[in-house]
C-alpha positions in Angstrom: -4.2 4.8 -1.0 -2.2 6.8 -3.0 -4.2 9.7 -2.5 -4.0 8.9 1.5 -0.2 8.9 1.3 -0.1 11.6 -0.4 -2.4 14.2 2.4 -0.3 12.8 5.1 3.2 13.1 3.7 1.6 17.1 2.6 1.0 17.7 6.1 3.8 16.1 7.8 6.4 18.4 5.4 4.0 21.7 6.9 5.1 21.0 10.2 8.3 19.4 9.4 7.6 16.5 10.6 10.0 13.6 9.5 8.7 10.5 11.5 8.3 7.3 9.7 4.3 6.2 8.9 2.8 3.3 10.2 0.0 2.3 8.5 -2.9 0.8 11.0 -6.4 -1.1 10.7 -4.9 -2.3 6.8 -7.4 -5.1 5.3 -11.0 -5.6 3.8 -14.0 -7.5 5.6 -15.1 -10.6 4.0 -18.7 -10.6 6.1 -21.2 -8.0 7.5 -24.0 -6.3 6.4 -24.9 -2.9 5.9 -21.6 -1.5 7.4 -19.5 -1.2 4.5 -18.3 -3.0 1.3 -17.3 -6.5 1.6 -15.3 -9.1 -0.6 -14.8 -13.0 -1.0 -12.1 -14.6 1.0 -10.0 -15.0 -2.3 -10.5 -10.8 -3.0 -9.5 -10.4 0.5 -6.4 -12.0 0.2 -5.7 -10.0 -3.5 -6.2 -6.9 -1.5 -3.9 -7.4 1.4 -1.3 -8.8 -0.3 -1.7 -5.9 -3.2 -1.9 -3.0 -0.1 1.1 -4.5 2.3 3.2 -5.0 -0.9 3.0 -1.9 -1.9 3.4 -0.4 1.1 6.3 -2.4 1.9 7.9 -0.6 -0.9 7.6 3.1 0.6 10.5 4.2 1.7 9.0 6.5 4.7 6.5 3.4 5.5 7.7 1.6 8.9 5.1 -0.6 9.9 1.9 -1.8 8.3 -1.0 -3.1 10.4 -3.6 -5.5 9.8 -6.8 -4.3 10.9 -7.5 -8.2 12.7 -5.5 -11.0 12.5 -7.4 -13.3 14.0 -11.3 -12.9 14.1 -13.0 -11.7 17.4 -15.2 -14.9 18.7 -17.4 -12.7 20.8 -18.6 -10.4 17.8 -20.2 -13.6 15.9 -19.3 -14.9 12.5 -21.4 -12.6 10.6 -20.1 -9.2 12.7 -18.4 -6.7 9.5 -15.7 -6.3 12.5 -15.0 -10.2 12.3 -15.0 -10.1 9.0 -11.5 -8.5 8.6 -9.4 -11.5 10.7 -7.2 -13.5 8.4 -7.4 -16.4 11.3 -11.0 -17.7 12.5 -11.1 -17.9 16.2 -12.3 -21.0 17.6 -11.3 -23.2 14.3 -7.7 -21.6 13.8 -8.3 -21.7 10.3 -6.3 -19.5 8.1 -8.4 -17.2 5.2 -6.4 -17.5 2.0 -5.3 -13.8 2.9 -3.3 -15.4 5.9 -1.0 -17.0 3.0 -0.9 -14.3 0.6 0.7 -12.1 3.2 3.1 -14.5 4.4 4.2 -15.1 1.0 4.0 -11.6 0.5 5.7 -10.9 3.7 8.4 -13.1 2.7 9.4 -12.0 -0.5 12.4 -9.1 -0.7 11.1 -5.6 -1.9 12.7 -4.7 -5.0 15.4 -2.1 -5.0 14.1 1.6 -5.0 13.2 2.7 -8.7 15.4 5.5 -9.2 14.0 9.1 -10.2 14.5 10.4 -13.4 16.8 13.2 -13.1 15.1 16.3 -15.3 17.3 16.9 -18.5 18.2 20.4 -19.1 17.4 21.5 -22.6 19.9 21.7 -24.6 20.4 24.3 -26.8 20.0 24.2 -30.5 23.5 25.0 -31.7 23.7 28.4 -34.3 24.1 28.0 -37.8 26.6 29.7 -39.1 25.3 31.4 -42.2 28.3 31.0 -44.8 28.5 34.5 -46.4 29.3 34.5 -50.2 32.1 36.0 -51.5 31.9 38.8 -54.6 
């Protein structure tokens, strides 16, 4: 993610671009097969909460998307694409990653940490050499 932010903030200051982000299709897929990796419900709701918390934090991050937020009925239970809901259709049940991103959602961001400011060296004060007196 980092890494992510990083490209996209690189090539936004090339074109001096100075548009907030808004991050789309955010989340993991708790079924599927041989699309890409999937977690448990409880993982799912670790990982949303983890990614819209700390995205909530950026300062140049607008809006953060989930990817689904309630299950498509027509792709069937076991589509990779249904997978990423946080709602089931049909049932209306909420995944525990519907709560962790409501509580999430509800918590206040801490306050910016501030930057460091880079110390100047200081320089080493001269010894005055004490001369002796004949």
């Amino acid at each position: 993610m980092d890494r992510n932010l990083r490209d996209a903030r690189s090539i936004m200051a090339l074109n001096d671009d100075r548009q907030p982000l808004w991050i789309t299709e955010a989340g993991s897929s708790t079924v599927g097969k041989g699309w890409g990796i999937t977690v448990s419900e409880g993982h799912q709701a670790a990982l949303n909460r983890m990614v819209y918390g700390r995205l909530k934090r950026e300062p140049d991050v607008q809006a953060v998307c989930l990817h689904t937020l309630v299950s498509p009925a027509h792709l069937g239970a076991d589509n990779y694409e249904s997978g990423f809901g946080v709602v089931e259709a049909g049932t209306g049940r909420r995944k525990p990653a519907f709560r962790a991103i409501a509580a999430e959602w509800r918590s206040e961001p801490p306050p910016p940490t501030p930057r460091r400011k880079k110390r100047k060296k200081r320089k080493k004060p001269r010894r005055r050499r004490s001369r002796a007196r004949t």
